[in-house]
C-alpha positions as CSV (number, residue, x, y, z in Angstrom):
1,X,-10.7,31.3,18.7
2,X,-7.5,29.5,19.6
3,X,-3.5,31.2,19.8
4,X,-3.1,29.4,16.2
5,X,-6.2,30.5,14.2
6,X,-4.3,33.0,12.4
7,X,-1.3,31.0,11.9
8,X,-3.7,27.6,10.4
9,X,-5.2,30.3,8.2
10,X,-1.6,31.1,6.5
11,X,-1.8,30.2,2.6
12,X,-0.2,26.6,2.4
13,X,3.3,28.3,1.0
14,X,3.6,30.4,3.8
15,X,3.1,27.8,6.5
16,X,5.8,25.4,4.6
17,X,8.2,28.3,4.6
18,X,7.5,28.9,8.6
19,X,10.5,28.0,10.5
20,X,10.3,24.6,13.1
21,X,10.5,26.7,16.1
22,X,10.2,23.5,18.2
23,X,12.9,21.8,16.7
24,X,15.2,19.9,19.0
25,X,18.1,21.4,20.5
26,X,16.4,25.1,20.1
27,X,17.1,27.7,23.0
28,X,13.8,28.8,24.9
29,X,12.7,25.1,26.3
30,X,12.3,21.5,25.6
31,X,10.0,22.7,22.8
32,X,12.1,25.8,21.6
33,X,10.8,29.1,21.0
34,X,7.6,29.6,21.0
35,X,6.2,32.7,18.7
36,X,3.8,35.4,19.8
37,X,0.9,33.8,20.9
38,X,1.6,30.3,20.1
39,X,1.6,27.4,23.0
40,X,4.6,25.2,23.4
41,X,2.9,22.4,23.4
42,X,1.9,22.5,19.9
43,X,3.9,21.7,16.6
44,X,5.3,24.0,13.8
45,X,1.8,22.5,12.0
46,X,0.3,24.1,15.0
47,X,-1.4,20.5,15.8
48,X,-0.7,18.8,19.0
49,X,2.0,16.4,19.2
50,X,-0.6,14.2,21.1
51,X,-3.2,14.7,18.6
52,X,-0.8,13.5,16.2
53,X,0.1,10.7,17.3
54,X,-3.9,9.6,18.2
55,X,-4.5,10.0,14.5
56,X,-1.3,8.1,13.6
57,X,-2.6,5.2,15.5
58,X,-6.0,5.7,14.6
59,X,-5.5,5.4,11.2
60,X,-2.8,2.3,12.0
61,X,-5.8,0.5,13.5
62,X,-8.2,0.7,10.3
63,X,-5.2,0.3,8.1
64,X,-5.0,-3.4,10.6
65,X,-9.1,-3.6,10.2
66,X,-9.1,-3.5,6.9
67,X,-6.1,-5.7,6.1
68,X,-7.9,-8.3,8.1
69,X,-11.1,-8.2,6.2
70,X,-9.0,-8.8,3.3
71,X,-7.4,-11.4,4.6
72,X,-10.6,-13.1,5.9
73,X,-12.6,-12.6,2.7
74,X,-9.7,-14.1,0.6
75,X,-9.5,-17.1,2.5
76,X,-13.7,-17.1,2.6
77,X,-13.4,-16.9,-1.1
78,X,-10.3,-19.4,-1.4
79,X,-12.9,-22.0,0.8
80,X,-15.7,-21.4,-1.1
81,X,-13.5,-22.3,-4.7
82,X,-12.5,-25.1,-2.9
83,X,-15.8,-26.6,-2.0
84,X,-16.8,-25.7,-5.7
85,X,-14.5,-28.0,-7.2
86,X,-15.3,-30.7,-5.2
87,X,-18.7,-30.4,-5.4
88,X,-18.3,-30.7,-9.5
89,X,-15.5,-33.7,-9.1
90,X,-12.8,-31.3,-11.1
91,X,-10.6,-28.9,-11.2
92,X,-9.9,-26.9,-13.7
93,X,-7.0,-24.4,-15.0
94,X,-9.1,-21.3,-14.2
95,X,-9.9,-22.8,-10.7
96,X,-6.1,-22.9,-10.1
97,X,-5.4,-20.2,-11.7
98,X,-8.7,-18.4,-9.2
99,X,-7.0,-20.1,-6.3
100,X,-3.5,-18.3,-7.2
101,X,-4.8,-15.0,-7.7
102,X,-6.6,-15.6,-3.9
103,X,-2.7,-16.9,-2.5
104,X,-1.1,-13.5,-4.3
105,X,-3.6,-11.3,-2.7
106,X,-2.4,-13.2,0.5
107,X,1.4,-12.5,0.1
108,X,0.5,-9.2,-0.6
109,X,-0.9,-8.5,3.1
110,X,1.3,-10.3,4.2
111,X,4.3,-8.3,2.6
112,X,2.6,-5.3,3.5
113,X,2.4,-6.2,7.1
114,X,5.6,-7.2,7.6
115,X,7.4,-4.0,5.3
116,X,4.8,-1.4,5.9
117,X,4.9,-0.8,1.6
118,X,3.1,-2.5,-1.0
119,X,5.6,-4.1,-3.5
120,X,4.7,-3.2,-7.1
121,X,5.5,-6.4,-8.3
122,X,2.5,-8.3,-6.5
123,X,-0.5,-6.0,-8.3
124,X,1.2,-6.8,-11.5
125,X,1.4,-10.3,-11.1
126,X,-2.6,-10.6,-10.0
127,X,-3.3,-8.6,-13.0
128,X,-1.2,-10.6,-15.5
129,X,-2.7,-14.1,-13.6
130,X,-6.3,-12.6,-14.0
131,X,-5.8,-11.5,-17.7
132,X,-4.6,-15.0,-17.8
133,X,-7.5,-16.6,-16.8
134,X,-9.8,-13.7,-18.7
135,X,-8.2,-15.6,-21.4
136,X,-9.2,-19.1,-21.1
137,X,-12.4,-18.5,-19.8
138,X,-13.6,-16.0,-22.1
139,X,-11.6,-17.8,-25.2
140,X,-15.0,-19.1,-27.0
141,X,-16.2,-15.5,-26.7
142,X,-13.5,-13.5,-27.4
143,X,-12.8,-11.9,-30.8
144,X,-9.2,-12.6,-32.4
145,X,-9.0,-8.7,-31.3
146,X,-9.7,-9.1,-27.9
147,X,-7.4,-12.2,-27.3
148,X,-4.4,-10.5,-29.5
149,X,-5.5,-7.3,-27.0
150,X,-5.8,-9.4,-23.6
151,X,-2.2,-11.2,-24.5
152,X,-0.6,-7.6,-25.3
153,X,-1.4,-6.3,-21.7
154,X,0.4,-9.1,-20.4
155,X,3.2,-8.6,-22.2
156,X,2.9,-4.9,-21.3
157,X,2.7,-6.0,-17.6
158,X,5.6,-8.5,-17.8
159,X,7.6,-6.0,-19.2
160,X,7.0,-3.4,-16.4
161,X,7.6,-6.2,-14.2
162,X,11.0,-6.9,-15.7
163,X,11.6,-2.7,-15.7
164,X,10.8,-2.5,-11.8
165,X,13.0,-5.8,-11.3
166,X,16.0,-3.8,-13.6
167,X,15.4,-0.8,-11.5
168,X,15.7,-2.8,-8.4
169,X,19.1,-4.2,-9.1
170,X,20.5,-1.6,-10.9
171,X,19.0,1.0,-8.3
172,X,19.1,-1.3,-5.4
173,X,18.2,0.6,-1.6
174,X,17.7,-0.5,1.6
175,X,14.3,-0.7,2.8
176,X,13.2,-1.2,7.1
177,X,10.5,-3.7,7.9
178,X,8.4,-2.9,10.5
179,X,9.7,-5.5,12.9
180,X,13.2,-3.5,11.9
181,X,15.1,-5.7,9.8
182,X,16.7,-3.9,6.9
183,X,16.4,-5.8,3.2
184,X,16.7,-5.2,-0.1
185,X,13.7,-3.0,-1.2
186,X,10.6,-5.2,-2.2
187,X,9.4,-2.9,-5.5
């Protein structure tokens, strides 16, 4: 058993409550003070600083992985629409209407790439573009219920659209992108 078994076991209150004894500037070494029995080269957490930052970038790396196989299958699907409508010699307003849901999902990486956060916004426009389409596909099958329901939750999602635009201006904040531009927040 490691210097730090005891301390990891502490109840989750008491470890928040634990002073930063490595914080910068401390007396008692580039770390700081150290406690009984702890190493210096571990963090107030009691994880190393190394290990930290392996699983930072570990989880960077899916978080890239997995962003690509979005991207990829959205354009696989986007081509696949495509080749659809010209294999049936139309298009039609739910093909568009497909294709735009595919270009949001796009933006939306792409935002998230660039910002490191996932605007609000974007989810509520795919869902208000798929209800959309739910719509016209589905109008032949759909109860005067289920269209009167299906056109209330896009109103419901345009309206939280325009409450996180209002909130935006009225609350506006600066947000970093990751290439360290700062901009308006993207919510």
């Amino acid at each position: 058993m490691g210097p730090n078994t005891v301390e990891n076991a502490l109840p989750a209150d008491r470890a928040a409550r634990r002073p930063n004894l490595h914080a910068a500037g401390a007396s008692g070494g580039a770390l700081g003070p150290t406690a009984p029995g702890e190493s210096p080269s571990t963090t107030a957490t009691g994880y190393s600083p190394r290990i930290l930052d392996l699983g930072g970038r570990m989880l960077g790396h899916f978080e890239l992985v997995f962003l690509a196989v979005i991207s990829i299958a959205t354009v696989i699907a986007s081509a696949q629409e495509v080749v659809a409508m010209v294999g049936r010699g139309q298009v039609a307003l739910a093909d568009l209407l497909l294709l735009f849901i595919y270009l949001e999902v796009l933006s939306m990486v792409a935002v998230y790439l660039d910002s490191g956060a996932l605007p609000v916004r974007i989810p509520l426009y795919i869902a208000m573009v798929a209800l959309a389409r739910h719509i016209i596909l589905d109008m032949k099958e759909l109860t005067e219920l289920g269209i009167a329901a299906s056109a209330f939750a896009v109103l419901i999602l345009a309206g939280a659209v325009l409450m996180v635009r209002f909130g935006q201006v009225r609350f506006p904040y600066q947000s970093r992108t990751r290439s360290g531009r700062r901009e308006p927040g993207n919510d």
